[in-house]
VEXKOLNU-914078 format. One line per 3 residues: number of its first residue (from 0); their letters; for each residue x, z, y of C-alpha. Coordinates in Angstrom, 3 decimals, m for minus. Each point is the difference from the previous one (the first is absolute). Layout:
N
NUM) A) X/Z/Y | ... $
END
This chain:
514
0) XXX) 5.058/m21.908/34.196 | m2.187/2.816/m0.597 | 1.500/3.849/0.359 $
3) XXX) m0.207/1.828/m3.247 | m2.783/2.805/m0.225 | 2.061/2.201/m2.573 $
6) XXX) 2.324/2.454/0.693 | 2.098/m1.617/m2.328 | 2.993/2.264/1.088 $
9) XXX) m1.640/3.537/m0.403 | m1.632/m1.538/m3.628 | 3.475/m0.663/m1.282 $
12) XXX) 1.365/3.123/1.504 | m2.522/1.964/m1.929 | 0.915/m1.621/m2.808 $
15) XXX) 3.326/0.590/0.093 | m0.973/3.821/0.558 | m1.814/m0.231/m3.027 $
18) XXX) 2.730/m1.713/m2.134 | 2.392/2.602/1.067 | m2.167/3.026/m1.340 $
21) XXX) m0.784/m1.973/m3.322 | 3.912/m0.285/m0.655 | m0.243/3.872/m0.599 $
24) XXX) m1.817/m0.661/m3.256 | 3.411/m1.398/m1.027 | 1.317/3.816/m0.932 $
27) XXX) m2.507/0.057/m2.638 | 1.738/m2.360/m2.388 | 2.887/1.104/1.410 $
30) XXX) m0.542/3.037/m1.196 | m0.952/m1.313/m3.537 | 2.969/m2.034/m0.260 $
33) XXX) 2.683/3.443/0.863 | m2.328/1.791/m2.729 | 0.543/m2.349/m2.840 $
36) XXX) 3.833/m0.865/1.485 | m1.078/m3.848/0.611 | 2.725/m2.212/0.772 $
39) XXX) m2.689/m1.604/2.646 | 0.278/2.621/2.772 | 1.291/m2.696/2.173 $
42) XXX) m3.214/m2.424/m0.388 | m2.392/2.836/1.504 | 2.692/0.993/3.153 $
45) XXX) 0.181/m3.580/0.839 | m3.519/m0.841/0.530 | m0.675/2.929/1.785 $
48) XXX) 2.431/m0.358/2.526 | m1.253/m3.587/m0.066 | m3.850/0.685/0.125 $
51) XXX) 0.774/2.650/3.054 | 2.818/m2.069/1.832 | m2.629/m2.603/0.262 $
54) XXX) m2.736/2.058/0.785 | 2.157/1.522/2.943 | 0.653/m3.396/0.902 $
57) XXX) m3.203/m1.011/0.709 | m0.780/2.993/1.355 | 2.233/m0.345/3.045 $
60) XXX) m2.549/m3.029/1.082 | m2.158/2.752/1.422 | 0.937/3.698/m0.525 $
63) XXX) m2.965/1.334/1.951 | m2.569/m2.798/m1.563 | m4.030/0.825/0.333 $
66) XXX) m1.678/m2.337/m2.124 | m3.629/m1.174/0.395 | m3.005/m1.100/m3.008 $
69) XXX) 1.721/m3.614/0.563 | 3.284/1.327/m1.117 | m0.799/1.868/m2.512 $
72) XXX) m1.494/m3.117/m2.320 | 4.334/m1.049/0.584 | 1.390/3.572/m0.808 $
75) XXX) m1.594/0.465/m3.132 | 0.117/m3.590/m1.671 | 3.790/0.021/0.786 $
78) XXX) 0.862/3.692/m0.774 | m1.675/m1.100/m3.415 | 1.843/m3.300/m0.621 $
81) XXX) 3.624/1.768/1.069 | m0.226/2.949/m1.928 | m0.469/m2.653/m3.062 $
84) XXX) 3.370/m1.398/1.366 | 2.154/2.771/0.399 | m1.782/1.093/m3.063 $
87) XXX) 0.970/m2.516/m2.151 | 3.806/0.491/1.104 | 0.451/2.333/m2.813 $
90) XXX) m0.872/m2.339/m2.772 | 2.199/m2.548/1.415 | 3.303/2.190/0.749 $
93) XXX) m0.437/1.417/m3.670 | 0.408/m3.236/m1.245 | m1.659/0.743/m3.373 $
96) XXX) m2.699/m1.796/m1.843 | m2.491/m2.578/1.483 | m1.023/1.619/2.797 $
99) XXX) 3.435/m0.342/1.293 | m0.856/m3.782/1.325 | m1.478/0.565/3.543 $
102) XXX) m3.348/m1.635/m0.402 | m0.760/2.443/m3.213 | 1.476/2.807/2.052 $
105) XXX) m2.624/m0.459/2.520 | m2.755/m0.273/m2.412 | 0.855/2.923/m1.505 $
108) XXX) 0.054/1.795/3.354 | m2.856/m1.141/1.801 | m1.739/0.724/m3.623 $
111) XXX) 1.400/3.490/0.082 | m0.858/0.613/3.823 | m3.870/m1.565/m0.312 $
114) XXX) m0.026/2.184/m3.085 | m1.058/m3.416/m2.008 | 1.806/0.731/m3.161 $
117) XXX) 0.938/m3.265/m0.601 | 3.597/m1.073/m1.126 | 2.827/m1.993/m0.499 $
120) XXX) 2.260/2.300/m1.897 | 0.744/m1.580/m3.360 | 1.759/3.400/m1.755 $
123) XXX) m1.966/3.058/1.512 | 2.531/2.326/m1.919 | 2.821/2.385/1.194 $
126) XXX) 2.672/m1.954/m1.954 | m0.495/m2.985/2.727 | m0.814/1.982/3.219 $
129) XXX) 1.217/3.451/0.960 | m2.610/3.067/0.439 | 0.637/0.032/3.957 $
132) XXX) m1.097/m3.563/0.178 | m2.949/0.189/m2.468 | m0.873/3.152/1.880 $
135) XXX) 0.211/m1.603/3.324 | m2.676/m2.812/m1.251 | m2.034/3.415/m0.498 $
138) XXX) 0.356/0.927/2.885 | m1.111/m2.946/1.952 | m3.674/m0.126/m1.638 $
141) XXX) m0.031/4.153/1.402 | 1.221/m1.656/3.255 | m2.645/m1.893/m0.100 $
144) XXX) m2.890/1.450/m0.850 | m1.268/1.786/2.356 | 1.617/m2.190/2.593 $
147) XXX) 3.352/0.044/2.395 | m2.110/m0.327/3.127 | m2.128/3.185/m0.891 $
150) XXX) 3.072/2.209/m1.280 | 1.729/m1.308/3.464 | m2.493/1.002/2.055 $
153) XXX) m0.245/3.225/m1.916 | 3.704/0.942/0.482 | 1.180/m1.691/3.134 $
156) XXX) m1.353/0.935/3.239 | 0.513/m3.227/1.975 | m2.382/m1.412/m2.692 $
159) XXX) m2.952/2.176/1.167 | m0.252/m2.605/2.867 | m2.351/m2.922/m1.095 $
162) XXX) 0.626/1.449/m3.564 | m4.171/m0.273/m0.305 | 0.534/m3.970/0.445 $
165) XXX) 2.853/0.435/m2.656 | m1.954/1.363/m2.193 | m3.085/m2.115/m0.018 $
168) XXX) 2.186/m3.114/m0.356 | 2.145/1.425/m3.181 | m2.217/1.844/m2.117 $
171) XXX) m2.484/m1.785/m2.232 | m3.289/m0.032/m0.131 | m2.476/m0.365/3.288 $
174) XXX) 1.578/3.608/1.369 | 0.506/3.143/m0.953 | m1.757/3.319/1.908 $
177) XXX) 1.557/1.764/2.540 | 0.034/3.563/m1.291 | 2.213/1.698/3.198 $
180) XXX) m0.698/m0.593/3.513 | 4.068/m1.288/0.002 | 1.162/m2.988/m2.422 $
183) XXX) 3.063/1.585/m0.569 | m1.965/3.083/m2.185 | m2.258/m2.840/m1.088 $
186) XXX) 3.080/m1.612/m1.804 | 1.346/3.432/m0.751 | m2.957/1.008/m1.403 $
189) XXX) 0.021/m3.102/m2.340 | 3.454/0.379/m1.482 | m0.552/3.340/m0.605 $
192) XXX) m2.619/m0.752/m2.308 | 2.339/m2.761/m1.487 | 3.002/1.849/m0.721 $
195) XXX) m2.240/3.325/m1.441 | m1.786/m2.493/m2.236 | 3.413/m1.565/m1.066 $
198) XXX) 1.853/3.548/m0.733 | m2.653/0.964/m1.523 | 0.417/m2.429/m2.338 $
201) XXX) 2.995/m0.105/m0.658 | 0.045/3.244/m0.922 | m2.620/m0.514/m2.592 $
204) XXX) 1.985/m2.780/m1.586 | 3.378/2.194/m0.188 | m2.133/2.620/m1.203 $
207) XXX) m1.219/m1.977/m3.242 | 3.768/m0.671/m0.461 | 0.835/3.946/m0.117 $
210) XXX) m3.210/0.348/m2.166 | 1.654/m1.914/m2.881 | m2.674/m3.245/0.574 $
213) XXX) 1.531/m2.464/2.336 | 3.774/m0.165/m1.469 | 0.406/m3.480/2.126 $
216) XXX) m1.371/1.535/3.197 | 2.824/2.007/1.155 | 0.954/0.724/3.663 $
219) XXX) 1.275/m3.258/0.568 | m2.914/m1.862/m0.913 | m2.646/2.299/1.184 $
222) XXX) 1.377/m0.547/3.472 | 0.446/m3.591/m0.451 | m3.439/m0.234/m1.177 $
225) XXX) m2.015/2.525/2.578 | 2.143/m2.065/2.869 | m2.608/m3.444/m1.783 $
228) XXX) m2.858/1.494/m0.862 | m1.665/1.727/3.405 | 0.759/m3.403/1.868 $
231) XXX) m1.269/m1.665/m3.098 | 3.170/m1.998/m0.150 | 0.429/m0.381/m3.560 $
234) XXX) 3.711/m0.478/m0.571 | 1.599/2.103/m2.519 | 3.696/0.242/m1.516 $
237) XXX) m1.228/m0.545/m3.481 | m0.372/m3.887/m0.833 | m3.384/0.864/m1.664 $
240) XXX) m1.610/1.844/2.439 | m1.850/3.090/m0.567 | m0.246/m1.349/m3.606 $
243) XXX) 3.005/1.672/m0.609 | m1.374/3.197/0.384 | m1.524/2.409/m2.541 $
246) XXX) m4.476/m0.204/0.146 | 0.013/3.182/2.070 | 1.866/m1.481/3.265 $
249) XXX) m2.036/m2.991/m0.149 | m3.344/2.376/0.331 | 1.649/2.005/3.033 $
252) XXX) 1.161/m2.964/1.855 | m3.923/m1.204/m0.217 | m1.358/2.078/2.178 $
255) XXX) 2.656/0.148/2.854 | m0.002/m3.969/m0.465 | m3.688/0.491/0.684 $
258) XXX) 0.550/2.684/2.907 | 2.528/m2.268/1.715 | m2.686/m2.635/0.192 $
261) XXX) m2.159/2.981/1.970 | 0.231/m0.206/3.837 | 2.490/2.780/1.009 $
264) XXX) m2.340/1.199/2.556 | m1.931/0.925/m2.508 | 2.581/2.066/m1.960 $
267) XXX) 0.836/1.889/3.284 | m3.024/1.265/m0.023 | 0.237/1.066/m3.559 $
270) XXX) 3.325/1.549/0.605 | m1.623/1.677/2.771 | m3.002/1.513/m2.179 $
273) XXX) m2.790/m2.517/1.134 | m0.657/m1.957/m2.996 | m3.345/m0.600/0.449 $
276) XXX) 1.091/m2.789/2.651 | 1.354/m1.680/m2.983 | m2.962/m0.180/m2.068 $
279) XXX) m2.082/m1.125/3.042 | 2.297/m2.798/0.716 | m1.678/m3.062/m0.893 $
282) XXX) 2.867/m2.573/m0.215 | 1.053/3.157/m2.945 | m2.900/m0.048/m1.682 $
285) XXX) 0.072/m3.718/m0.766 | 4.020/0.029/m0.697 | m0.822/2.186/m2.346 $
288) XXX) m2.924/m1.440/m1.353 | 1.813/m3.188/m0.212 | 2.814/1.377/m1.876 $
291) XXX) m2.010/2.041/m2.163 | m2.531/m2.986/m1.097 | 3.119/m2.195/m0.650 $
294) XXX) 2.079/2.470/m1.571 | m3.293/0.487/m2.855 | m0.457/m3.858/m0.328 $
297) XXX) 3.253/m0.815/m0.601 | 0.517/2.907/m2.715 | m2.944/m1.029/m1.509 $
300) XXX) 1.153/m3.781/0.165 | 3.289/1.258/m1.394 | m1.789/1.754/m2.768 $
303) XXX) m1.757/m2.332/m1.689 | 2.944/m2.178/m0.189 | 2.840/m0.715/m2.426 $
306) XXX) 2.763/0.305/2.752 | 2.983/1.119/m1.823 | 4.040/m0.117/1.467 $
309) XXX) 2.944/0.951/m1.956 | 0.505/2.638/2.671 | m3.146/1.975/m0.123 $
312) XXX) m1.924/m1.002/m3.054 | m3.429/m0.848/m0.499 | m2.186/0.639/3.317 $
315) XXX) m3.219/m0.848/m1.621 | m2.505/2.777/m1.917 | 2.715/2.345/1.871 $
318) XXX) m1.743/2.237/2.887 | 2.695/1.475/1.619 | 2.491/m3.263/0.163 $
321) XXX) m2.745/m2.062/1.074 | m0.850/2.642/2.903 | 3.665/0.834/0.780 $
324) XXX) 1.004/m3.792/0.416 | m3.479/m0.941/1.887 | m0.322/2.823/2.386 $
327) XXX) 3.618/0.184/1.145 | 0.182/m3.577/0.160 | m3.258/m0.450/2.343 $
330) XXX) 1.240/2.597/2.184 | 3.326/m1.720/0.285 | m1.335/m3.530/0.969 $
333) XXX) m3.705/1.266/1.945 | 2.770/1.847/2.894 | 3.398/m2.605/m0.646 $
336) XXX) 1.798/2.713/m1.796 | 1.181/m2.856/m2.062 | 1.321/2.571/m3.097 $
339) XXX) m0.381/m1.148/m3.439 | 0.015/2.102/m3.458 | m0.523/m2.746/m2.429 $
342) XXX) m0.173/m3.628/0.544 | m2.970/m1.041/1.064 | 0.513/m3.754/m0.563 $
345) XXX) m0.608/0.777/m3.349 | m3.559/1.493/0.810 | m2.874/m2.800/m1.039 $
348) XXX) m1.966/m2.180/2.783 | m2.524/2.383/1.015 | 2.247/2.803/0.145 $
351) XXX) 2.250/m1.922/2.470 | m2.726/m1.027/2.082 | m0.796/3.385/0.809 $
354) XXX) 3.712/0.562/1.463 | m0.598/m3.101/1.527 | m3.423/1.159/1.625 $
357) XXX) 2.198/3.365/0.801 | 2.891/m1.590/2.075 | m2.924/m1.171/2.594 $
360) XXX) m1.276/3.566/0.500 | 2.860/1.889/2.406 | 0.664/2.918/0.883 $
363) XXX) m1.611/2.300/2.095 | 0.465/m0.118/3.737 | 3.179/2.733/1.148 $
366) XXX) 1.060/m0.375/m3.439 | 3.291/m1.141/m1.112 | m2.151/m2.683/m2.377 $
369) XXX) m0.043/m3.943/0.815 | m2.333/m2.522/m0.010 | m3.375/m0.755/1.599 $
372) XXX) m0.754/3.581/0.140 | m2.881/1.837/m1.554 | m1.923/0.448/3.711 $
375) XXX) 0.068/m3.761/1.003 | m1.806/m0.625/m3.068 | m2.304/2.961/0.442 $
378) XXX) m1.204/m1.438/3.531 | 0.211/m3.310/m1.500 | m3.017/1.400/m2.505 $
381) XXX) m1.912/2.189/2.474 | m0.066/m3.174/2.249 | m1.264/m2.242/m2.969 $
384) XXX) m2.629/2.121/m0.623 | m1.250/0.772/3.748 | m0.366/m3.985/0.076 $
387) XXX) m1.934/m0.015/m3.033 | m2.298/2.504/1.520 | 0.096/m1.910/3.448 $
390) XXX) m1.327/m3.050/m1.966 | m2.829/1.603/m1.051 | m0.337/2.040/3.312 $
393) XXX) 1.180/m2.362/2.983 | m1.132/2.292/2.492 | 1.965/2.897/m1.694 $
396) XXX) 3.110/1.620/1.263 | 2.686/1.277/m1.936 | 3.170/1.063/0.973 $
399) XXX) 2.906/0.593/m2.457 | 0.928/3.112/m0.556 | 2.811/1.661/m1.745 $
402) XXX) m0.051/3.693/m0.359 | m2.723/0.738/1.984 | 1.341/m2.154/2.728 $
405) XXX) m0.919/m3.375/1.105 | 2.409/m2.600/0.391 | 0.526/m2.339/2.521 $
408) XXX) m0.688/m3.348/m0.937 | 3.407/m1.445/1.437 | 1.288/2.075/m2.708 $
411) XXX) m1.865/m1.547/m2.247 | 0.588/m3.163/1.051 | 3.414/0.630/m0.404 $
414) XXX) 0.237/0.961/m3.279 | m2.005/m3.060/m1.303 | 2.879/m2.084/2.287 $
417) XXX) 2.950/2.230/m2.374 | m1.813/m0.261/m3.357 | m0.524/m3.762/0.836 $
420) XXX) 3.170/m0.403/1.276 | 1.961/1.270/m2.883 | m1.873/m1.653/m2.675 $
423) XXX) 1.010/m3.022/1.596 | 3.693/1.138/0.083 | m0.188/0.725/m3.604 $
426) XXX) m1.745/m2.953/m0.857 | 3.131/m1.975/2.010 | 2.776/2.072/m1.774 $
429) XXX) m1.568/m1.383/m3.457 | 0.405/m3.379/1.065 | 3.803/m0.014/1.347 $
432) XXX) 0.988/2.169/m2.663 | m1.381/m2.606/m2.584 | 1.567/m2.690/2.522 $
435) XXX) 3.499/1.149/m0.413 | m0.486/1.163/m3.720 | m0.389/m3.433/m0.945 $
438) XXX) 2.493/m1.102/2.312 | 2.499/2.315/m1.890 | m1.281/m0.831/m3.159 $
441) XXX) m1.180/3.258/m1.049 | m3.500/m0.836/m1.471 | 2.044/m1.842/m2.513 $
444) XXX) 1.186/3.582/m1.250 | m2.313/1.422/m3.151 | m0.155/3.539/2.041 $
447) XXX) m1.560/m1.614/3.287 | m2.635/m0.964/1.073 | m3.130/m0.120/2.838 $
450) XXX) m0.839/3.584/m0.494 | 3.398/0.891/0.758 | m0.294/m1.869/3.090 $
453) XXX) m3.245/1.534/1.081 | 1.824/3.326/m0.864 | 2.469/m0.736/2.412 $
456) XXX) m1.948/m0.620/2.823 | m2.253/2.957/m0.353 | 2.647/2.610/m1.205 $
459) XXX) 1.893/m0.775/3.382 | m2.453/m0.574/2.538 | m1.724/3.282/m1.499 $
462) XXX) 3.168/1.888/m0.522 | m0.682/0.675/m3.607 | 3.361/m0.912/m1.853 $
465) XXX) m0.825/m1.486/m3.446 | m2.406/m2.528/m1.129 | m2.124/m0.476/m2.855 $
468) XXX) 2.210/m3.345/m1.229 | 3.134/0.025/m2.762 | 2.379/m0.744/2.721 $
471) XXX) m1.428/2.229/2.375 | m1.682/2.673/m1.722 | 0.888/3.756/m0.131 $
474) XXX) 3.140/m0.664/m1.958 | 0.892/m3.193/1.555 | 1.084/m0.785/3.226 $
477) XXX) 1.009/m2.747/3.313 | 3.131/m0.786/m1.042 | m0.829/m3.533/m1.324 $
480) XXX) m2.245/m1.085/2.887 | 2.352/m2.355/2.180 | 1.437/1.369/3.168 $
483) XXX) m2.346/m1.669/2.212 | m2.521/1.986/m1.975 | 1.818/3.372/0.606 $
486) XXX) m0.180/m0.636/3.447 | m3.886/m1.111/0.503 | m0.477/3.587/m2.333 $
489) XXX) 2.543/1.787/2.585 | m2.293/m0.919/3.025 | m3.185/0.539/m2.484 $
492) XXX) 1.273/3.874/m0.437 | 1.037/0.433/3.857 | m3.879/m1.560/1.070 $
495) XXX) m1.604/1.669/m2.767 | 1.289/3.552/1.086 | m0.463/m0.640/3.783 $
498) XXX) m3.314/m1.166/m0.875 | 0.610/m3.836/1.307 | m1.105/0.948/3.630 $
501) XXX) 2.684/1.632/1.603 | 2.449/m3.496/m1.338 | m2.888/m2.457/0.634 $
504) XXX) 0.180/0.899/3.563 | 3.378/m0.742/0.574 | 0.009/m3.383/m1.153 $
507) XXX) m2.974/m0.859/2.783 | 1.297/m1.184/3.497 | m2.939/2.419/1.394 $
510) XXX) 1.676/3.126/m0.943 | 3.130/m1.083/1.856 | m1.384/m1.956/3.360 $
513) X) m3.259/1.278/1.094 $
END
């Protein structure tokens, strides 16, 4: 019998150190539920002593544990899949509404901690769930969003230790720049950025309250609302979404949807008075050129049209509906923000094949966004157009470069083996989800069909939330997919936040033996 080349001991130990600081995050709706007199106090002290029991549990399997690369790939797939566990423990000891089953529970967790946006609760409305738990699904996307490994390693000092391999293996994208010589400021430096951006924010959308033109957006809900929006989450306490909210929130929560999208590097540097990095960037540039192009498109595509809801009125021959609704949208779906402010299933063909076209895009890399990621398909164009010019020039050499510098061609390599990689995932989520839709019958249903299937695959695996189907679309949701469904989507969210890679690994018998 071969000996096992993992640490297996000091991975779960870390774990369990990590699931012990994460049950802090428990006083929040704690907090919430002694402020509004909640009768669900109990539900919140019960799964923290339950998420940090365990955690100390595990953590007794190595106290003093030192943790290599190899370990790391096992630290942060399994901190991410537990703290959907314990997170889910909440819905389940509240007992209310459909996310009290345990399968919908963990959907609704993992979709909270991946920041997908996705969901399974049937009556999004305080008469059903209390304001501590509807908070605490907040709370998770925040949680999220910038990542547990990287606020970990930028409060705990045992994390410094092989926190660089942490790092690399949690947070999306192909890496994000060291801007300290120590990780620890690194991630400290990051979530600084993330919490000033979110304040700031929040303190914007209280602010139209106390101005007289945001009577919805009180406290409340402008916490609820700044804890989705930076990690580009996209839950919200209101069963409509930011359609419930007067024009003038949906054209400030634009631009911070947009600026959560931005790699927080970047904003450092802002917040530290060099903004010129910024506009130099070049994985910026086309993020915003992207979203820009799209936004005018789609407004102009929403224009000419004779789109109409009972909600908002007529869309077409009106200017600022049609750019409201196209330009918040398109910044919503480009980064996974997943918010909606009308629904868009009612938008015409073209119209939805631009948010279709949009969900591919990504993020930036360092961002809080999902998908592909704006700077794979950047190097996937530069290195399309050096072979064009190779054609013509054989004896030619031309390196790929990305902000001056060149890249190394393994990294290229590797991001072809990702893009490829998750198209084929995708492509392999449409075909069990339409698999066990017919199986259940649901294509029988007048509201389903194949687009909501596609929508599932992609709004999972991408971390988006909502798809552009009846069943699935921005005021739809999961909760009709069959369980084995749910829990094909629940590993779709976990791989699709991790980036597939740090999972894959663990399911090959050369991670463990050689």
């Amino acid at each position: 019998m071969r000996r096992l080349h993992v640490d297996w001991r000091a991975g779960l130990s870390l774990v369990g150190t990590l699931l012990a600081f994460l049950s802090v995050s428990f006083v929040v709706p704690i907090l919430v539920a002694l402020a509004y007199g909640g009768t669900d106090l109990w539900v919140f002290v019960v799964s923290m002593v339950a998420t940090a029991g365990f955690g100390l549990g595990l953590r007794r399997l190595d106290p003093e544990p030192d943790p290599g690369a190899r370990e790391a790939f096992m630290v942060v797939a399994l901190t991410w899949l537990l703290a959907a566990v314990f997170g889910a423990l909440p819905y389940v000891l509240a007992g209310n509404g459909t996310v009290a089953h345990p399968i919908n529970a963990l959907f609704e967790s993992m979709s909270g901690i991946t920041t997908t946006g996705a969901t399974v609760m049937g009556d999004i409305s305080f008469d059903t769930h209390s304001r501590a738990l509807m908070m605490w699904r907040q709370l998770t996307q925040w949680l999220g969003g910038m990542g547990i490994i990287v606020l970990a390693v930028a409060i705990l000092s045992q994390m410094a230790v092989g926190g660089a391999q942490l790092m690399r293996a949690e947070t999306p994208g192909p890496g994000v720049s060291k801007l300290t010589p120590h990780i620890a400021e690194t991630a400290r430096v990051l979530w600084i950025a993330y919490v000033v951006l979110t304040v700031v924010y929040i303190v914007l959308l209280f602010g139209l309250n106390k101005l007289g033109v945001a009577d919805d957006m009180g406290l409340y809900n402008a916490i609820a609302h700044g804890f989705t929006t930076l990690p580009t989450g996209g839950f919200s306490p209101e069963a409509r979404s930011i359609e419930a909210f007067s024009p003038i929130v949906q054209w400030l929560v634009i631009p911070f949807m947009f600026a959560a999208g931005v790699n927080f590097v970047l904003w450092w540097h802002v917040i530290t008075g060099d903004a010129k990095t910024l506009l130099r960037d070049n994985e910026f540039r086309l993020y915003l050129g992207a979203t820009a192009v799209l936004s005018v498109v789609t407004t102009v595509v929403l224009f000419v049209s004779a789109i109409e809801t009972e909600k908002t009125g007529m869309i077409g021959g009106h200017l600022e509906r049609s750019a409201r609704y196209a330009t918040f949208q398109i910044a919503s779906l480009v980064n996974s923000t997943g918010y909606a402010n009308m629904d868009f299933d009612a938008w015409n063909g073209a119209a939805k094949g631009l948010l279709l076209f949009a969900m591919f895009i990504g993020g930036s890399t360092g961002s809080t966004g999902g998908g592909i990621k704006i700077l794979r398909w950047l190097v996937i164009l530069k290195s399309l157009r050096r072979e064009v010019f190779t054609t013509i020039h054989p004896e030619a050499v031309r390196p790929v470069r990305m902000n001056g510098r060149v890249l190394d061609e393994d990294a290229v390599r590797g991001i072809y083996a990702f893009t490829l990689l998750y198209l084929v995932i995708f492509f392999v989520g449409v075909a069990l989800f339409a698999a066990d839709a017919a199986r259940a019958g649901l294509f029988e249903l007048p509201e389903f069909g194949l687009i909501d299937v596609v929508s599932a695959s992609i709004a999972t695996l991408g971390n988006i939330g909502p798809g552009l189907g009846t069943m699935t679309g921005p005021m739809g949701g999961y909760l009709e997919f069959p369980s084995t469904s749910k829990l094909l989507m629940i590993l779709y969210m976990w791989i699709g936040r991790l980036e597939i890679f740090p999972v894959l690994v663990l399911l090959t018998k050369a991670y463990w033996t050689d």
